[in-house]
N, C-alpha and C positions, 0 to 999 in steps of 0.2 A: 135831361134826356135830349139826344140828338137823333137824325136820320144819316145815314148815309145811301141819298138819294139818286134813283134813274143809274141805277148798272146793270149790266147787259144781261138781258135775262138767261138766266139759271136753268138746269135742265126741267126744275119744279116747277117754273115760270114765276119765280121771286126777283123782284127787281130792288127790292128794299131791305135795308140792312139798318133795325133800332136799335141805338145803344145808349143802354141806362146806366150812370154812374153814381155813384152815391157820392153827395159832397163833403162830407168826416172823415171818413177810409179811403174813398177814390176806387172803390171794389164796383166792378164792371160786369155788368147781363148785357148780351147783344143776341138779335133776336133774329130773322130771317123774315120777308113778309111779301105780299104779293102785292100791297098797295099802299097810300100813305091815309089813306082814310082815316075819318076820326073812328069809326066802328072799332078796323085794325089795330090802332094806336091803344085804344081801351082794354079789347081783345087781350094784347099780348100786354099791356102792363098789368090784369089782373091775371094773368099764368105766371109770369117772369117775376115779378116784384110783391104782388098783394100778396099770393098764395103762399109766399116763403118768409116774410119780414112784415105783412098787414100793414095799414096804412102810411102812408107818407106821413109827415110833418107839413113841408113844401116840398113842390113842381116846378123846379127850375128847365127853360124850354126856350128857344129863338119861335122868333111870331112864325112859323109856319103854319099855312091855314088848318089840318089838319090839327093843331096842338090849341088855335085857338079856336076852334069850333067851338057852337053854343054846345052838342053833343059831350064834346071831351071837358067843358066847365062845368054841364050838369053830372056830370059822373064827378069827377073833386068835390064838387058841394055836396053831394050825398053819401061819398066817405068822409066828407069833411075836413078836409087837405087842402090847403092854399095852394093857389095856382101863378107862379110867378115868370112872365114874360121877358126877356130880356130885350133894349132898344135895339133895331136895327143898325143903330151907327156904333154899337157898345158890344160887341160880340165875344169878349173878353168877361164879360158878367157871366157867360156859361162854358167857363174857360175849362173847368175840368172834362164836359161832356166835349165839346173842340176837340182837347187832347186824342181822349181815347177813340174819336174817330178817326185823327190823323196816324195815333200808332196801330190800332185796329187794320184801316185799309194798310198799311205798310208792311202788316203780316201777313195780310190775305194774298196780297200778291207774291209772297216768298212762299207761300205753301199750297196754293190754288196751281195744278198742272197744266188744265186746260186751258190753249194760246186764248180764246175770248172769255175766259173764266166763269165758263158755266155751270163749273162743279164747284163752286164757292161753299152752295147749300150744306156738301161737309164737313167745308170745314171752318165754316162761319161763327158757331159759336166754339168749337175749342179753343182757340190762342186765349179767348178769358179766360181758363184757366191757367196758362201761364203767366198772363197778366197777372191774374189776382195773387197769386202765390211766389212770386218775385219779391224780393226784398226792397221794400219803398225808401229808396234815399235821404227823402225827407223827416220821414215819421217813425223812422228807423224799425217797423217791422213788413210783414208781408199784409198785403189788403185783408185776403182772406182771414187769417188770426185778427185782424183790429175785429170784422162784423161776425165770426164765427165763437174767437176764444180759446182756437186751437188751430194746429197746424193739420193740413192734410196728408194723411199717409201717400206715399210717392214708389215709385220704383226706386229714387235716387237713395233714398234709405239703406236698400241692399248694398250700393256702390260705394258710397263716401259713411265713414265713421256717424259713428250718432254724434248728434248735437251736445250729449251730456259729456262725451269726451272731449269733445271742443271744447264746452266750456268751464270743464277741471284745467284742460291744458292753459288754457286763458289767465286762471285765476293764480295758476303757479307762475305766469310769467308775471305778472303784475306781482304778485309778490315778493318772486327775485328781484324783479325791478325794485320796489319800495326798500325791500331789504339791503340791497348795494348802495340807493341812493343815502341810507339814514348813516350807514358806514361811515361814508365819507365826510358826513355834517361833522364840523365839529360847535360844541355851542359857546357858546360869546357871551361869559359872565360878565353881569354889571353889577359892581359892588359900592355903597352907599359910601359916596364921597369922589364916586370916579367922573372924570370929565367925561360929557358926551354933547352931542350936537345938537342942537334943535331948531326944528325946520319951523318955522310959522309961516302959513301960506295965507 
């Protein structure tokens, strides 16, 4: 979990913007908040996170005072969730919360109208769902399907072909393909007595 902290307050009077990542899928909640308090930080991780997926495993988090508050440790110890810190000179240990705040604020300013961006507040948590439902480069599916199991139904469903036509079309080319390439093989009988080469390495 990160903050993206102290921007210009919101017409709500929200100056804080938490964003939780999950470190297995990389599936992103960002949350809106008025302050960086350990109360708040509690607050909104048991609406955002507990109430949808129950307890953490571990708490990955940069030392801000708010994250290490005695308040926000006694709440991990009594779900019973490790609480783990990242160094101040190692910020790179909480590299996927990083991320999604650098690509986070990089959306909010393409979809936020307002010249001091006080209407954030609407549209602060949508771009996770674009996030989440993106096809991950890496992990070669969409976030969402790694924590959910399924894809979410979309407008873009009406526009573009189903998936299952895609992936008939897919399987025909790969198989033309396999089938041209076996064409062409011819095979190279070795019959008992023929010279042949031997490598020893």
């Amino acid at each position: 979990m990160d903050h993206i902290p102290s921007l210009p307050r919101s017409f709500n009077d929200n100056t804080e913007l938490l964003i939780f990542a999950d470190l297995f899928s990389g599936y992103v909640i960002a949350k809106v908040s008025a302050s960086r308090s350990a109360q708040t930080i509690t607050e909104t991780y048991e609406e955002c996170v507990f109430r949808r997926f129950g307890v953490s495993e571990v708490v990955r988090h940069d030392q801000e005072p708010g994250f290490m508050s005695d308040f926000f440790k006694y709440f991990n110890k009594i779900l019973g969730q490790r609480q783990r810190a990242t160094m101040a000179y190692r910020p790179q240990a909480n590299g996927s919360a990083e991320r999604m705040v650098q690509t986070t604020t990089r959306v909010l300013k393409m979809y936020v109208q307002d010249l001091d961006q006080r209407d954030r507040d609407e549209y602060a948590e949508r771009p996770t769902f674009a996030i989440n439902t993106a096809r991950d480069r890496i992990r070669g599916e969409t976030l969402f399907y790694m924590i959910h199991g399924w894809d979410p139904r979309s407008t873009l469903e009406a526009v573009i072909p189903a998936r299952e036509q895609i992936n008939q079309r897919l399987r025909e080319a790969i198989a033309d393909r396999a089938k041209t390439h076996n064409d062409l093989i011819r095979p190279h009988p070795v019959e008992a007595g023929s010279r042949v080469w031997l490598y020893l390495d």
